[in-house]
mmCIF file as gemmi writes it, N, C-alpha and C atoms, coordinates in Angstrom:
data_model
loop_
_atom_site.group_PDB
_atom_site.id
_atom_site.type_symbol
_atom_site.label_atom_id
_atom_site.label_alt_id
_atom_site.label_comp_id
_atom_site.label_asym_id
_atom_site.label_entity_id
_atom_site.label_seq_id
_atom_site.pdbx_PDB_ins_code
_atom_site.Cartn_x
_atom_site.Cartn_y
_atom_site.Cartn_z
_atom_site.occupancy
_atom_site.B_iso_or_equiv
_atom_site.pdbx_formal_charge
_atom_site.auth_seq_id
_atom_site.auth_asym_id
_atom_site.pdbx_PDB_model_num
ATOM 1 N N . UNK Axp A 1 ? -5.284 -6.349 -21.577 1 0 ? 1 A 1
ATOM 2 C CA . UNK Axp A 1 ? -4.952 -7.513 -20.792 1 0 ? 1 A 1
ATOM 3 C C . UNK Axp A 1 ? -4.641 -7.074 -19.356 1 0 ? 1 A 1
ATOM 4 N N . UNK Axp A 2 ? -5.227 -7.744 -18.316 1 0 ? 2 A 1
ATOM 5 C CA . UNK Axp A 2 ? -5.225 -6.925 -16.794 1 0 ? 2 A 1
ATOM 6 C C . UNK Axp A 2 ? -3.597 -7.485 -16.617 1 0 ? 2 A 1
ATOM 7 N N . UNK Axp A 3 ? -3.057 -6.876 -15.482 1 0 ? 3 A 1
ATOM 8 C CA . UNK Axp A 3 ? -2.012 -6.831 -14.874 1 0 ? 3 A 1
ATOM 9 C C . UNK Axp A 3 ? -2.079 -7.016 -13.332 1 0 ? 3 A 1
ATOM 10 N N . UNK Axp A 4 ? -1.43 -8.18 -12.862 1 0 ? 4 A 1
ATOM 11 C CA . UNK Axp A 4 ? -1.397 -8.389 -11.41 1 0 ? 4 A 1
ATOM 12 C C . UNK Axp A 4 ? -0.479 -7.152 -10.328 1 0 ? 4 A 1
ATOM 13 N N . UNK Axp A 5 ? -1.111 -6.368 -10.112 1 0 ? 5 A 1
ATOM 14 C CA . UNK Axp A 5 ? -0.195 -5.554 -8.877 1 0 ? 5 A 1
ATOM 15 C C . UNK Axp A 5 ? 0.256 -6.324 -7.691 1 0 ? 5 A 1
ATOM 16 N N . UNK Axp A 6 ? 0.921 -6.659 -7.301 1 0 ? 6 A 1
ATOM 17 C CA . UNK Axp A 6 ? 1.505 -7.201 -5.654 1 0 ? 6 A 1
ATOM 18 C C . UNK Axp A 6 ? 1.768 -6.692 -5.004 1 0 ? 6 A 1
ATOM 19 N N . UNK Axp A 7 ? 1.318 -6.285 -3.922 1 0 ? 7 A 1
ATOM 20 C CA . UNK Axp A 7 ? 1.078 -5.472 -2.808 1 0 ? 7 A 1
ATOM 21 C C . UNK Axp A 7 ? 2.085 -6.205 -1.222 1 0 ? 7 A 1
ATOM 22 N N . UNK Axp A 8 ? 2.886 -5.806 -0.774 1 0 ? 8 A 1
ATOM 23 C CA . UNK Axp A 8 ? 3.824 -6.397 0.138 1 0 ? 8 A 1
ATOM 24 C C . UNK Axp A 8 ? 3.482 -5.355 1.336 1 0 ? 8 A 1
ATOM 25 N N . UNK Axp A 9 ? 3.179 -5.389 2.698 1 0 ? 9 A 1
ATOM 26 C CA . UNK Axp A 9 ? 3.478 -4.58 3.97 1 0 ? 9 A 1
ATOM 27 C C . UNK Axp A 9 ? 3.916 -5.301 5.139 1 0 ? 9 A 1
ATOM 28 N N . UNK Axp A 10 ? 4.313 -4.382 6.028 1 0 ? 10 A 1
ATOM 29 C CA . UNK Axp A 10 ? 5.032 -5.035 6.929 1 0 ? 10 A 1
ATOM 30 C C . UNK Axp A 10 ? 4.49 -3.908 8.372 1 0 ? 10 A 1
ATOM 31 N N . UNK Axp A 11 ? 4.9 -4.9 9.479 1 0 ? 11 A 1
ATOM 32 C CA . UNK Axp A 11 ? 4.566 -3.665 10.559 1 0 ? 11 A 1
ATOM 33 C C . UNK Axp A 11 ? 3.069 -4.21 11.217 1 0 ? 11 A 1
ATOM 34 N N . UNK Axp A 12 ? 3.42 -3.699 12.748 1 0 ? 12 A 1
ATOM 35 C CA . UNK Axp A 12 ? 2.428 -4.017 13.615 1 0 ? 12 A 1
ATOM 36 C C . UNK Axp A 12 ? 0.809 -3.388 13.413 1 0 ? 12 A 1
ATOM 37 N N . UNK Axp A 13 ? 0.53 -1.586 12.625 1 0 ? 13 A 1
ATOM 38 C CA . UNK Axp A 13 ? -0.284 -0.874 13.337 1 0 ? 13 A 1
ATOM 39 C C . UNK Axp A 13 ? -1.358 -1.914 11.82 1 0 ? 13 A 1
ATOM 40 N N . UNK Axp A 14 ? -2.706 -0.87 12.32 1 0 ? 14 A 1
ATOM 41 C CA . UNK Axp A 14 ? -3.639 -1.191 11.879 1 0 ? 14 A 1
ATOM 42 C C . UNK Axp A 14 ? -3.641 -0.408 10.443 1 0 ? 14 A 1
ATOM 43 N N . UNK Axp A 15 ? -3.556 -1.086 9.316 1 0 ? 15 A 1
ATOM 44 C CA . UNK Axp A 15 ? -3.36 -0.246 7.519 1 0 ? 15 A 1
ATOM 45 C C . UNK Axp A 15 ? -4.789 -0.376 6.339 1 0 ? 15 A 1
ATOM 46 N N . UNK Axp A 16 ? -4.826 0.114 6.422 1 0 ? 16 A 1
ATOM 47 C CA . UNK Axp A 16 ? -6.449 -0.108 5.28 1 0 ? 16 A 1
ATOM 48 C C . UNK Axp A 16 ? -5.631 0.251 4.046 1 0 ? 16 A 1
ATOM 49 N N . UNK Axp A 17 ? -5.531 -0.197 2.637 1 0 ? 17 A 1
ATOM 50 C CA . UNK Axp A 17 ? -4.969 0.119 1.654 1 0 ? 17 A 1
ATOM 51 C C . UNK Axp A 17 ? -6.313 -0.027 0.15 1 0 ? 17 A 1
ATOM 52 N N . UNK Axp A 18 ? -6.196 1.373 -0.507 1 0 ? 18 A 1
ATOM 53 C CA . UNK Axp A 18 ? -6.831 1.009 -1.663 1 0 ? 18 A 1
ATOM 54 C C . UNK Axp A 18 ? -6.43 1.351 -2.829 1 0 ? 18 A 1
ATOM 55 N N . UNK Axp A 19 ? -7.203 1.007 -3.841 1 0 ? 19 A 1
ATOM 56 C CA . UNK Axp A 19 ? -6.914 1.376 -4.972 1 0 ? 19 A 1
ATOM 57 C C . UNK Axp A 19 ? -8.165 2.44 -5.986 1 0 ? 19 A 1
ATOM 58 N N . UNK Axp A 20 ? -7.578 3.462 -6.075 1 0 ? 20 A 1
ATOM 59 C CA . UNK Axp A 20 ? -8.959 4.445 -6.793 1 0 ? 20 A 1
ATOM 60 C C . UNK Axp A 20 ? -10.294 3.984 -5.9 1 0 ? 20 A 1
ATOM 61 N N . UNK Axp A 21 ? -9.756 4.658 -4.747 1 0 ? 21 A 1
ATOM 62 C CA . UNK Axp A 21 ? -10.813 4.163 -3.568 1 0 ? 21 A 1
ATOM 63 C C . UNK Axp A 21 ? -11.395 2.83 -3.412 1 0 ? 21 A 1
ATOM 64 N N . UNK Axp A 22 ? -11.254 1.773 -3.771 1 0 ? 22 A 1
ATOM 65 C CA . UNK Axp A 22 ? -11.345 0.665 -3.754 1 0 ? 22 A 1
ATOM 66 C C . UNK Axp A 22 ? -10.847 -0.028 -2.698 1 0 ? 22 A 1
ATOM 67 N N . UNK Axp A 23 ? -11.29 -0.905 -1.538 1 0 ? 23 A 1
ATOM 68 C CA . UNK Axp A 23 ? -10.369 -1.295 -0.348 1 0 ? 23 A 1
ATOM 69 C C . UNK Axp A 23 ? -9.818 -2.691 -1.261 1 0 ? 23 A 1
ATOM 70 N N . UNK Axp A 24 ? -8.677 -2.825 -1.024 1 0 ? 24 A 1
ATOM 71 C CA . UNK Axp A 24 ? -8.002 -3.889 -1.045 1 0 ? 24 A 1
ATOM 72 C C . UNK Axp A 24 ? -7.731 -4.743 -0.166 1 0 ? 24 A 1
ATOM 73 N N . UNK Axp A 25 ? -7.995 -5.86 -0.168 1 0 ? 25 A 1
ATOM 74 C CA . UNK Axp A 25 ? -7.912 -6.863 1.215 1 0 ? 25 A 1
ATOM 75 C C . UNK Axp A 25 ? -6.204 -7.559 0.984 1 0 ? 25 A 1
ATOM 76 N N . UNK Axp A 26 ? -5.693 -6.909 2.035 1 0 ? 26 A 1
ATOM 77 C CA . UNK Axp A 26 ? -4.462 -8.231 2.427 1 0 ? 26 A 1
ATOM 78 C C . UNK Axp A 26 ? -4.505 -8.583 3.624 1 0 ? 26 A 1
ATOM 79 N N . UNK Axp A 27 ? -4.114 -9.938 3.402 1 0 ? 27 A 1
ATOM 80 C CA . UNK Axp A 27 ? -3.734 -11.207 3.966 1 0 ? 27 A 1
ATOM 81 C C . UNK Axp A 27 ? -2.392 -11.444 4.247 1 0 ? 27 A 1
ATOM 82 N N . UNK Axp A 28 ? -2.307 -11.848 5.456 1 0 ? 28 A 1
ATOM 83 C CA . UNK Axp A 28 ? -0.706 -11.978 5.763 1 0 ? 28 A 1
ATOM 84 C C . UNK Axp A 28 ? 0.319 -11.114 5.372 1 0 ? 28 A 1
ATOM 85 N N . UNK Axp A 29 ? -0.067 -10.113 4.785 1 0 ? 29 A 1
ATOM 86 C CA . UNK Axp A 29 ? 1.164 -8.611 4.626 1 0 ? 29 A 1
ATOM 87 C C . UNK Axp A 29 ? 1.186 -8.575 3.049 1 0 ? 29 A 1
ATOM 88 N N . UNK Axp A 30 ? 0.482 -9.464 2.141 1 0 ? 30 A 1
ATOM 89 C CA . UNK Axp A 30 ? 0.419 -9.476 1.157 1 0 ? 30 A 1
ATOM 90 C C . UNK Axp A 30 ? -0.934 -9.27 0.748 1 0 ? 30 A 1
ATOM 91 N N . UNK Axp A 31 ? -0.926 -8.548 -1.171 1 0 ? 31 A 1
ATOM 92 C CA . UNK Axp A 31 ? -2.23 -8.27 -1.755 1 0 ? 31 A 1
ATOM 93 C C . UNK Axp A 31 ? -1.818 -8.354 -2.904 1 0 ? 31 A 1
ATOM 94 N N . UNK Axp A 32 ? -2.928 -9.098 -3.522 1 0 ? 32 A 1
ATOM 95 C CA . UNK Axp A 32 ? -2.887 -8.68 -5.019 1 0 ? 32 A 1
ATOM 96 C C . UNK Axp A 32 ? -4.652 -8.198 -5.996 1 0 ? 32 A 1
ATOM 97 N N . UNK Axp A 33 ? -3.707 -7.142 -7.184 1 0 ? 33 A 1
ATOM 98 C CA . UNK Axp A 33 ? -5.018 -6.523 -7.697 1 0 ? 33 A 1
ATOM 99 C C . UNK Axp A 33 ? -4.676 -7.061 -8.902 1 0 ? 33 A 1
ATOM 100 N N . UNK Axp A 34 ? -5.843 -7.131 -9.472 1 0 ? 34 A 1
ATOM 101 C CA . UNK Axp A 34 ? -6.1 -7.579 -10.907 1 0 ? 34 A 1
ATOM 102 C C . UNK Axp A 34 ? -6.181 -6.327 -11.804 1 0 ? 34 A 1
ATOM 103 N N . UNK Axp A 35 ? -5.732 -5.293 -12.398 1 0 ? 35 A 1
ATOM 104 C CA . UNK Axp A 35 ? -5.617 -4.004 -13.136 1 0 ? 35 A 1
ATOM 105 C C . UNK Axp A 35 ? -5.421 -4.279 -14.722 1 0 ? 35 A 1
ATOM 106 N N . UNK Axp A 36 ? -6.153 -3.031 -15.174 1 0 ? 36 A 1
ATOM 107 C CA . UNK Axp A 36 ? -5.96 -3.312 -16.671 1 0 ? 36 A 1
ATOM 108 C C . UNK Axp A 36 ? -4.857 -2.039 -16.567 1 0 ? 36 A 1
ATOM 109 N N . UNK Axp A 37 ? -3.979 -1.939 -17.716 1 0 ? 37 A 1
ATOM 110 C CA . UNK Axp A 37 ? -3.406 -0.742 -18.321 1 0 ? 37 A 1
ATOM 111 C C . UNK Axp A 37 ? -3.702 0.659 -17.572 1 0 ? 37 A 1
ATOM 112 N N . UNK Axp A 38 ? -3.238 1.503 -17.208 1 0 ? 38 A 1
ATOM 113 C CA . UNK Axp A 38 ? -3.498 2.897 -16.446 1 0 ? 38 A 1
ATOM 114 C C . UNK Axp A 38 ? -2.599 3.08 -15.588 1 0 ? 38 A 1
ATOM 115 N N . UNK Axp A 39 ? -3.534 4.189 -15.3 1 0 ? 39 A 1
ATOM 116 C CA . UNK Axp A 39 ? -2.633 5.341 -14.031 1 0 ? 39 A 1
ATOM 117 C C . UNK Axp A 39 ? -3.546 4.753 -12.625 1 0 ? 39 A 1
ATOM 118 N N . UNK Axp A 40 ? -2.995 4.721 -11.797 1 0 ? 40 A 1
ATOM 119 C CA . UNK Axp A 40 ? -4.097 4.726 -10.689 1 0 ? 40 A 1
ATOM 120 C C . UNK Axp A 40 ? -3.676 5.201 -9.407 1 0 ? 40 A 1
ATOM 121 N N . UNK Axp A 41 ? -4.485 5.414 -8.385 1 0 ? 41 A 1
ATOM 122 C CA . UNK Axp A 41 ? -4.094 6.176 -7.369 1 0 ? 41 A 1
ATOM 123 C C . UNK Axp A 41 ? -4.087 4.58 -6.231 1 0 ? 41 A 1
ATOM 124 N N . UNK Axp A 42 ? -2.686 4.615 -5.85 1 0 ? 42 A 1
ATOM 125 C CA . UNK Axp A 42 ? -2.887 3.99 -4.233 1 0 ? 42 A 1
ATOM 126 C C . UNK Axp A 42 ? -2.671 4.659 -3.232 1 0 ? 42 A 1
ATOM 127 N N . UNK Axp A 43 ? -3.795 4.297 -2.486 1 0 ? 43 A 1
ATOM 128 C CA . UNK Axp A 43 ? -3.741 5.291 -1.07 1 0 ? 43 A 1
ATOM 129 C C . UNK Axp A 43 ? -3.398 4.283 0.536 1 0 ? 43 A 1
ATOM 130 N N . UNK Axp A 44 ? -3.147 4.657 1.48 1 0 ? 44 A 1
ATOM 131 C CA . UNK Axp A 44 ? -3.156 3.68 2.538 1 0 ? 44 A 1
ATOM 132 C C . UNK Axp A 44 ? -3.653 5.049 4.019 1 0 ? 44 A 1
ATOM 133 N N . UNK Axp A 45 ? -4.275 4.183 4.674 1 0 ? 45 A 1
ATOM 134 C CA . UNK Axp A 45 ? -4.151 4.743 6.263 1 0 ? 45 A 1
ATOM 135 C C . UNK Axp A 45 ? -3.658 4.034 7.265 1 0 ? 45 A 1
ATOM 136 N N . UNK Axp A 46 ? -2.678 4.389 8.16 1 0 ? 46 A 1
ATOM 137 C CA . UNK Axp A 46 ? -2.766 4.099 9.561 1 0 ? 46 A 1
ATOM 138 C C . UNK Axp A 46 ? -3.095 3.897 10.396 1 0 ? 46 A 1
ATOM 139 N N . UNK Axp A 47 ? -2.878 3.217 11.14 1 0 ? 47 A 1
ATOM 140 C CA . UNK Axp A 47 ? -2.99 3.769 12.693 1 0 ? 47 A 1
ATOM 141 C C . UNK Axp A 47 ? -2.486 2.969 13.423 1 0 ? 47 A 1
ATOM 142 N N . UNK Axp A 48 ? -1.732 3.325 14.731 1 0 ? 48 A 1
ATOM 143 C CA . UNK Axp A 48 ? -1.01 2.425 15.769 1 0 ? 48 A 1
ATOM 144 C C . UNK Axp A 48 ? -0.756 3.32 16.551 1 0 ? 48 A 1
ATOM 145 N N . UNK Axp A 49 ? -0.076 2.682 17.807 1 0 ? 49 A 1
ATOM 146 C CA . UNK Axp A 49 ? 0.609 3.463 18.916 1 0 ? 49 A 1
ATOM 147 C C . UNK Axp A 49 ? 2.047 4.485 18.106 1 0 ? 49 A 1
ATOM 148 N N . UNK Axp A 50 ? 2.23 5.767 18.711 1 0 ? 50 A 1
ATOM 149 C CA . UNK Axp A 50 ? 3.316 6.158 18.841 1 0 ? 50 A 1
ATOM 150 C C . UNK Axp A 50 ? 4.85 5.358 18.735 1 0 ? 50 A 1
ATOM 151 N N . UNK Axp A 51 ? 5.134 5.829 17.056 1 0 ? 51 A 1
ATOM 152 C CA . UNK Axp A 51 ? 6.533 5.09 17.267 1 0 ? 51 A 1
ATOM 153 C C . UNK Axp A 51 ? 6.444 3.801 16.449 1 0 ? 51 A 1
ATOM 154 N N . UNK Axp A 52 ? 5.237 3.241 16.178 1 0 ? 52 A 1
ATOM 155 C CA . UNK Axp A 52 ? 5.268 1.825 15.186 1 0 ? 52 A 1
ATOM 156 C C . UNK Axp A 52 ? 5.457 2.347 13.999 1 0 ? 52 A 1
ATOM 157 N N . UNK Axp A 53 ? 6.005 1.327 12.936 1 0 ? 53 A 1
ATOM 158 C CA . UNK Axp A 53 ? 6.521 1.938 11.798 1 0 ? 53 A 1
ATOM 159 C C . UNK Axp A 53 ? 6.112 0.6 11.141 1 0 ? 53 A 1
ATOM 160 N N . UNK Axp A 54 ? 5.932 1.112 9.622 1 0 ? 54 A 1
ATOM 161 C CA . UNK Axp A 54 ? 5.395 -0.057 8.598 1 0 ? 54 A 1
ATOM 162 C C . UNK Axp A 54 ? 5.683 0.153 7.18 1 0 ? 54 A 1
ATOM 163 N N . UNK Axp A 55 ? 5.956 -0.448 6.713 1 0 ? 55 A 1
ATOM 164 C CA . UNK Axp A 55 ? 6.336 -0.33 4.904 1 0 ? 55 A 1
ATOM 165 C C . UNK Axp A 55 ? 5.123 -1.109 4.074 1 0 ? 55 A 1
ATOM 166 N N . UNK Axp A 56 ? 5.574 0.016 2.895 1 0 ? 56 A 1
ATOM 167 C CA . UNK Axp A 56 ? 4.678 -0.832 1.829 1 0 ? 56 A 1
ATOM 168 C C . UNK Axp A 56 ? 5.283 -0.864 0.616 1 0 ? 56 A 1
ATOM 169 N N . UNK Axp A 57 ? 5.455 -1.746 -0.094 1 0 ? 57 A 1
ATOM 170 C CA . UNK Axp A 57 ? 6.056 -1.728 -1.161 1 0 ? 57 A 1
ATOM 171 C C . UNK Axp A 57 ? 5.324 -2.621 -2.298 1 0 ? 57 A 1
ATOM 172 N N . UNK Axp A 58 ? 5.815 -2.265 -3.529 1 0 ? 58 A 1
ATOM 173 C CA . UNK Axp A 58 ? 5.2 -2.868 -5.057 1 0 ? 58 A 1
ATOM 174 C C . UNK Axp A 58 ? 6.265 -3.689 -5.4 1 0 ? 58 A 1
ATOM 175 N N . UNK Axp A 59 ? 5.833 -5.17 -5.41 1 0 ? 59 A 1
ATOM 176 C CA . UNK Axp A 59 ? 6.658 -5.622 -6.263 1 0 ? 59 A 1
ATOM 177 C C . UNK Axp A 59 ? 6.388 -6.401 -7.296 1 0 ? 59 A 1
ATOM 178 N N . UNK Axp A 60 ? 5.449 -5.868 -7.868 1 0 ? 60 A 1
ATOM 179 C CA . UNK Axp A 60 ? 5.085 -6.666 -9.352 1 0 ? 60 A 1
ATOM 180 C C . UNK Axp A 60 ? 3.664 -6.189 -9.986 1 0 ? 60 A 1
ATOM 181 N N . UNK Axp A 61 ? 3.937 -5.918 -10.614 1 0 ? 61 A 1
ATOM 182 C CA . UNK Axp A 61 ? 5.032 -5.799 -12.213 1 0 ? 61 A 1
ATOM 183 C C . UNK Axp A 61 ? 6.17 -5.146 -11.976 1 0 ? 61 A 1
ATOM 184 N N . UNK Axp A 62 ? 7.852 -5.758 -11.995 1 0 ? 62 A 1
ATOM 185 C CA . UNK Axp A 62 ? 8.883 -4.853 -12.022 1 0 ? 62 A 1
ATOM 186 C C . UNK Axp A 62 ? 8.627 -3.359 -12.427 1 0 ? 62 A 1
ATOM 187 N N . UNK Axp A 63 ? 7.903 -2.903 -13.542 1 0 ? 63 A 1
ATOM 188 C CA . UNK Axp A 63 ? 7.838 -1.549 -14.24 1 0 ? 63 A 1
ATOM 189 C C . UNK Axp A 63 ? 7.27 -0.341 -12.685 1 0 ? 63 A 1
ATOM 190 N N . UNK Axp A 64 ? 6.236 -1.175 -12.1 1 0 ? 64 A 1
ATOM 191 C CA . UNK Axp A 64 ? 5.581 -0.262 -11.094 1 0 ? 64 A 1
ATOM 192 C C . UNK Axp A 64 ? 6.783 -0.353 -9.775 1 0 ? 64 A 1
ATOM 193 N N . UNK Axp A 65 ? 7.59 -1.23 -9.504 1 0 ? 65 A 1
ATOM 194 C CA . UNK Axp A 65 ? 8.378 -1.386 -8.441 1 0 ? 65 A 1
ATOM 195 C C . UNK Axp A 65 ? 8.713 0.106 -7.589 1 0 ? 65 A 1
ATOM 196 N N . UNK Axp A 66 ? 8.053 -0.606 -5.876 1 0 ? 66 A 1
ATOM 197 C CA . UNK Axp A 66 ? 7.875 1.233 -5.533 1 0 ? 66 A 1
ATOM 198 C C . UNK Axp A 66 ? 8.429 0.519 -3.924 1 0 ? 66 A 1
ATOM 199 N N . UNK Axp A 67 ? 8.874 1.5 -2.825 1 0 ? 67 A 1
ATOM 200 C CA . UNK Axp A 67 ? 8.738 0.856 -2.177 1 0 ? 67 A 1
ATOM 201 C C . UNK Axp A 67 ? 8.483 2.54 -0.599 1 0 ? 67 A 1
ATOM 202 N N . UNK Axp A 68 ? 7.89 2.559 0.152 1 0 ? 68 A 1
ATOM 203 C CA . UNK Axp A 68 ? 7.481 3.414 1.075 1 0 ? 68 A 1
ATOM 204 C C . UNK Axp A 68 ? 8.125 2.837 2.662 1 0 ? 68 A 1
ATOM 205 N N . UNK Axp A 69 ? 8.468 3.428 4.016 1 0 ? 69 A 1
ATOM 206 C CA . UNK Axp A 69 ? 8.149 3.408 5.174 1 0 ? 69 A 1
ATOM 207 C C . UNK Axp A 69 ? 8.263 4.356 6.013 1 0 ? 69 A 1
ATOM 208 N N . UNK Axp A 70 ? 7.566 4.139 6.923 1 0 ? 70 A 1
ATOM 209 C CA . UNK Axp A 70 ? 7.557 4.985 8.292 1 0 ? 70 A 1
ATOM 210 C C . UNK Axp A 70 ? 7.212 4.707 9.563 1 0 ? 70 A 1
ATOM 211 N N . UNK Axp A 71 ? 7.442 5.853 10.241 1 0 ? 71 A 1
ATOM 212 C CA . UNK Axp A 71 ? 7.352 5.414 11.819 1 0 ? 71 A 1
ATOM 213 C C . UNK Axp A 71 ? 6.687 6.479 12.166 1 0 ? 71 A 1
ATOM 214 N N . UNK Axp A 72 ? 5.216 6.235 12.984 1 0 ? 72 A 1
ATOM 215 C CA . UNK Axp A 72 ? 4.318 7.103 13.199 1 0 ? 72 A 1
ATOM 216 C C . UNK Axp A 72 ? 4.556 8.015 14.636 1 0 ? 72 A 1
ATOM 217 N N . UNK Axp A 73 ? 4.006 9.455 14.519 1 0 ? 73 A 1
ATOM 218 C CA . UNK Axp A 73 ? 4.263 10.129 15.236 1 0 ? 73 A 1
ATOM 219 C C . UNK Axp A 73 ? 3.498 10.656 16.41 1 0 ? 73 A 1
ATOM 220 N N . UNK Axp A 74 ? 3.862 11.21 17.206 1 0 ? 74 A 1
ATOM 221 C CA . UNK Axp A 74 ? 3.016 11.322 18.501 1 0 ? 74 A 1
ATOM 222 C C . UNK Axp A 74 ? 1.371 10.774 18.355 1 0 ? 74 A 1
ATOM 223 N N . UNK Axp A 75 ? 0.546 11.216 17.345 1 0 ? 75 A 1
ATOM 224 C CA . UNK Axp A 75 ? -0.264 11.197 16.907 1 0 ? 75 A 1
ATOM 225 C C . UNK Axp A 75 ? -1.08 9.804 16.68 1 0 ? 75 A 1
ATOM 226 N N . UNK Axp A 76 ? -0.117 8.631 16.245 1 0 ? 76 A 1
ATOM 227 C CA . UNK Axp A 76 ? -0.309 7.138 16.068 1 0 ? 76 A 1
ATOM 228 C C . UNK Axp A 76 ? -1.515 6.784 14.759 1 0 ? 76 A 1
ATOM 229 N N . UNK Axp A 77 ? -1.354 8.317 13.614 1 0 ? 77 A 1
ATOM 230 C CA . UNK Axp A 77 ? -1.855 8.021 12.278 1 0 ? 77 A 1
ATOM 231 C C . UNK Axp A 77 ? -1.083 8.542 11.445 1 0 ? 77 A 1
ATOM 232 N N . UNK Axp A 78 ? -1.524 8.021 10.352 1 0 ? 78 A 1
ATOM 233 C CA . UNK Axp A 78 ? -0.331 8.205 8.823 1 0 ? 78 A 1
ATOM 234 C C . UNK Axp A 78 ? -1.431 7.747 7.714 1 0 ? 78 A 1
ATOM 235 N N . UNK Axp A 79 ? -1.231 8.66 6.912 1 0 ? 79 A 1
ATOM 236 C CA . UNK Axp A 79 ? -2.169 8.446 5.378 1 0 ? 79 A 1
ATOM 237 C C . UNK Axp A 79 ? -0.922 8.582 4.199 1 0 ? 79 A 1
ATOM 238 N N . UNK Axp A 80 ? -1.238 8.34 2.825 1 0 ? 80 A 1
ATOM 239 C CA . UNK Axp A 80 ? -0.314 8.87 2.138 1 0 ? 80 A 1
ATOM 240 C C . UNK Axp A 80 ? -0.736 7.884 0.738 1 0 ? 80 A 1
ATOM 241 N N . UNK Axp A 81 ? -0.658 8.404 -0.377 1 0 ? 81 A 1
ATOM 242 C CA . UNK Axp A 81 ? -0.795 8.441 -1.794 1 0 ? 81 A 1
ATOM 243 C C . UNK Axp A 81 ? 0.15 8.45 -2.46 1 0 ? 81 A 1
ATOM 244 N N . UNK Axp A 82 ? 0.328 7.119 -3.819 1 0 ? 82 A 1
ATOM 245 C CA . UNK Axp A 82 ? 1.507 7.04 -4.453 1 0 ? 82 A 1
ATOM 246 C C . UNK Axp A 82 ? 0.969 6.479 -5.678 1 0 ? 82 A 1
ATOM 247 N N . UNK Axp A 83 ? 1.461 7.197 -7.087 1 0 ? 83 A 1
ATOM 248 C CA . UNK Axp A 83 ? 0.581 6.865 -8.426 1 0 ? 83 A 1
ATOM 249 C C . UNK Axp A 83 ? 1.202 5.645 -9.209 1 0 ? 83 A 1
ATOM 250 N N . UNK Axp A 84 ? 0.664 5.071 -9.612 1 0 ? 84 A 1
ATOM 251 C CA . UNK Axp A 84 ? 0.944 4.042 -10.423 1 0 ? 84 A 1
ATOM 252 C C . UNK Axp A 84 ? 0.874 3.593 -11.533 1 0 ? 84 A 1
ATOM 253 N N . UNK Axp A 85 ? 1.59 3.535 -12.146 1 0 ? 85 A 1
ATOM 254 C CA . UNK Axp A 85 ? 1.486 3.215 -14.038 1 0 ? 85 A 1
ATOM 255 C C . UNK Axp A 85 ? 1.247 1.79 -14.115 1 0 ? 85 A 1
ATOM 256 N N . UNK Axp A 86 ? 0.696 1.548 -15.017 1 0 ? 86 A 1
ATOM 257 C CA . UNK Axp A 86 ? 0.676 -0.118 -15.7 1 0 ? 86 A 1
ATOM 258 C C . UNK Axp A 86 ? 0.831 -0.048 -17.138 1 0 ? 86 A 1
């Protein structure tokens, strides 16, 4: 039986987010995936000016509840990977 992931971000820069390489589209700072049972890899990229900062967090299914942020550095990119049970 699939499982709805909810996908929440926040923050000015530009974020591409996927799932087992899969792009995920959000809308208004929100996403949702349709998942069956598993492990899966979420990944996200950056990019903004120096100094913008952005969160991402899981909030649903309670069991996966995750939550990430940061503030990007001289550089104005940020990548980063976080696993997920269902």
């Amino acid at each position: 039986m699939p499982t709805t992931l909810t996908i929440k971000t926040s923050g000015t820069p530009l974020m591409k987010l996927f799932v087992d390489h899969t792009p995920v589209p959000v809308v208004n700072h929100s996403a949702q995936v349709s998942l069956a049972s598993g492990e899966y890899a979420l990944s996200w990229v950056v990019l903004g000016a120096p100094s913008d900062s952005y969160s991402i967090e899981l909030t649903a299914p309670a069991t996966a509840a995750w939550k990430t942020s940061a503030t990007l550095d001289s550089s104005g990119k940020d990548a980063g990977i976080h696993w997920v049970e269902l």
